[in-house]
C-alpha positions, 0 to 999 in steps of 0.5 A: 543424730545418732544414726547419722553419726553411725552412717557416715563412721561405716561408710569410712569418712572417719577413718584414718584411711577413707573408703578403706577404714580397715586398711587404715587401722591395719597401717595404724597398728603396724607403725605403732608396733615397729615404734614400739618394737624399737624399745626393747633393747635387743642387746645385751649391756657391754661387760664391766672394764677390767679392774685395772682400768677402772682403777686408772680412770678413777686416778685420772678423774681425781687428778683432772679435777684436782689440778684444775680445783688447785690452778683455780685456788691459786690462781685465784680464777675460776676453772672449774664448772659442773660439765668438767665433771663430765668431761673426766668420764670421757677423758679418763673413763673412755680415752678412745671416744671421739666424743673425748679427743682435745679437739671437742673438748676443747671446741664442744665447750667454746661453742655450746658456752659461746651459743649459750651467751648469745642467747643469753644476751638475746632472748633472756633467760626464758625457758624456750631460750634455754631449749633453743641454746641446747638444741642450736648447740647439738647442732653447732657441735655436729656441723663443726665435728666438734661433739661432745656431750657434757657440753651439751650442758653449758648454754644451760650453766650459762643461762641458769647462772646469768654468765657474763662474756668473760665465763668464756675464757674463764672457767671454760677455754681455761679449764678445758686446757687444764683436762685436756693437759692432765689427760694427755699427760696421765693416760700415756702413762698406762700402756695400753693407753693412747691419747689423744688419737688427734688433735685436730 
């Protein structure tokens, strides 16, 4: 048996590549080495913002999330959630970012929250549902030019915390309006600051 085991592996009926077991390896090794080869991050890390702009983003994340912390409290309407927290980074940390303009913003968490619910009300909170609402989310963004990752997140607050359909206006549209608000309103205090670069 064994034999006949060694027989057929040198004649090159196991090889990746029949007839050409060398040629096969060969190709094997060298689509492994260029994937392998795209993980060494040939770049260098980009250089730290100035202080005086970390200094404004640092203003600006308070501010954003302490205005829309203060409305919730008087209101007394959620319009907070944790994603906002991301979406500060963005909107005060990098203004100039497609990723951080109102229109996905605003767009990126309606949609990701809307996909989310949707799937909710469908399929459960099973885990492959919450794996389909991000996935499906991602896509939505990009087909409607409408990304922006903290929304990413959403679907998954959604489905975690069993959201019902008014989660959509509140903390969501609401919130987003508040940050998007604070951040047109503190960023073009600083000179050299333009938000947002549009709307639509």
């Amino acid at each position: 048996m064994k034999n006949i085991f060694s027989r057929i592996r040198g004649q090159g009926y196991l090889s990746l590549d029949a007839g050409y077991p060398n040629r096969g390896r060969s190709r094997w090794r060298k689509g492994l080495s260029r994937y392998l080869a795209k993980m060494r991050g040939d770049m260098k890390c980009p250089p730290r913002p100035p202080f005086r702009n970390i200094a404004w983003s640092w203003m600006g994340g308070f501010l954003g999330i302490a205005t829309t912390g203060y409305l919730s409290l008087i209101a007394h309407t959620p319009l907070l959630m944790a994603p906002f927290g991301a979406t500060c980074v963005l909107a005060f940390g990098v203004s100039d970012s497609p990723l951080a303009q109102p229109r996905n913003v605003i767009g990126g968490h309606i949609l990701s929250t809307f996909i989310g619910l949707v799937c909710l009300q469908v399929f459960g909170h099973e885990w492959w549902a919450m794996a389909l609402a991000v996935a499906t989310a991602i896509a939505g963004m990009q087909l409607t030019r409408t990304v922006h990752p903290p929304a990413g997140a959403d679907p998954l607050v959604v489905m975690l915390t069993g959201a019902s359909w008014n989660f959509l206006l509140t903390p969501v549209l609401l919130g987003s309006v508040v940050l998007v608000i604070s951040a047109v309103l503190f960023n073009n205090l600083v000179a050299e600051r333009t938000y947002p670069k549009y709307w639509l």
